[in-house]
C-alpha positions in Angstrom: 106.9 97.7 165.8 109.6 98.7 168.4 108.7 102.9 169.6 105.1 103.4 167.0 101.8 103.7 168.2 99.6 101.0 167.6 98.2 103.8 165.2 101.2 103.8 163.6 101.9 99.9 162.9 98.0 99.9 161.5 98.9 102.8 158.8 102.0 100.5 158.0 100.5 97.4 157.8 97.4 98.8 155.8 100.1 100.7 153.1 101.8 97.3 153.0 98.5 95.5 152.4 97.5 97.9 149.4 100.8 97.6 148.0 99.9 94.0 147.8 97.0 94.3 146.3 97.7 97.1 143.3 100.5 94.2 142.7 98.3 91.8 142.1 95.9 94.0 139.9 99.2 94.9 137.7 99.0 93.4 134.3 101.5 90.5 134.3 102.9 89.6 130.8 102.9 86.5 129.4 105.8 84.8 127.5 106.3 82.5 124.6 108.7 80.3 123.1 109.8 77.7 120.8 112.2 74.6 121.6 114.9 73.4 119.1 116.4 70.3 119.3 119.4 69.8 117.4 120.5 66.3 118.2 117.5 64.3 118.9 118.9 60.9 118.9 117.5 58.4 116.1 117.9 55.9 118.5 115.3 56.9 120.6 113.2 58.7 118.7 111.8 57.9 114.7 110.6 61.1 112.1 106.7 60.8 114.0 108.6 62.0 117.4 111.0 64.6 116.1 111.8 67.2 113.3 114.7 67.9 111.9 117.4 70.6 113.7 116.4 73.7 112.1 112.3 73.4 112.8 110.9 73.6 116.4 109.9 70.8 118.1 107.3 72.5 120.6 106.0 76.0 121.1 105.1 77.2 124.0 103.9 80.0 126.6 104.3 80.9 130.0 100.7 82.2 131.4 100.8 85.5 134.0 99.8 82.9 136.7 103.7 81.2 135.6 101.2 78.1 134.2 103.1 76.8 131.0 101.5 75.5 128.0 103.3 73.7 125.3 101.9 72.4 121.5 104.7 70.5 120.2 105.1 70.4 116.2 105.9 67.1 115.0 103.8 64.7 113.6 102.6 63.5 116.4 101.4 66.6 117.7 99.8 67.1 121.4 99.4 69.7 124.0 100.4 69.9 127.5 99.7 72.1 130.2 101.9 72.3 133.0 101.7 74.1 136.9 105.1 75.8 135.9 107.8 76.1 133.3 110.2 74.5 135.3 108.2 71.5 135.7 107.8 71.4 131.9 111.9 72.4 131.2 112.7 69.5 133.9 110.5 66.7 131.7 111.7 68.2 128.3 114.5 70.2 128.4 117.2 67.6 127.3 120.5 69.4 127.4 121.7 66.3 125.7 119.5 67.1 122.6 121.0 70.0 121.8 118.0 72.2 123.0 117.9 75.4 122.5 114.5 78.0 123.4 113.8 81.0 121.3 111.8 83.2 123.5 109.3 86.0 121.9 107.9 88.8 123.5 104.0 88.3 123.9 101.9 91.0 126.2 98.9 90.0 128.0 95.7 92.4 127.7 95.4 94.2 131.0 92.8 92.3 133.9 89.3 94.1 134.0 88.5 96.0 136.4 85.6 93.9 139.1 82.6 96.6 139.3 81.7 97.4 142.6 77.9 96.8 143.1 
């Protein structure tokens, strides 16, 4: 850094690397939801594959790591874990269905503390 010590630029760069790492030691909350689809096509999909408007068709969560996990609700049921919530939203969003995500408040338990031996 342009006119500091090299004293200086260590104090900086260790404050910036503590700031890191108390940021990663902050509890991160986790998120859920349910999906609605209001206008799953019969076409494509019989009663096994969807519900009807007014009852979720998944429920889901997003992890503090941003990991997604869905359970869906019809008759049919599976779960699904995905490396984000976009990667799920991209497979099973359908706009065209009418879907709509209902999103709850959910707070994770704080990380433990590591002992130090």
């Amino acid at each position: 850094m342009v006119g500091m010590s090299q004293e200086q630029t260590n104090a900086i760069v260790r404050e910036l690397v503590e700031e890191v790492v108390r940021d990663r030691q902050r509890p991160r909350s986790m998120r859920a939801f349910t999906m609605y689809r209001r206008n799953v096509p019969d076409a494509t999909h019989n009663a096994l594959q969807k519900n009807p408007p007014e009852t979720p068709q998944f429920e889901g969560v997003i992890f503090s790591d941003g990991r997604c996990a869905i359970r869906w609700l019809t008759a049919k049921g599976s779960t699904a874990v995905w490396d984000s919530f976009a990667d799920m939203i991209a497979i099973h969003g359908h706009p065209e269905y009418g879907s709509e995500i209902v999103w709850h408040d959910v707070i994770s338990p704080a990380r433990p503390e590591l002992k130090k031996d």
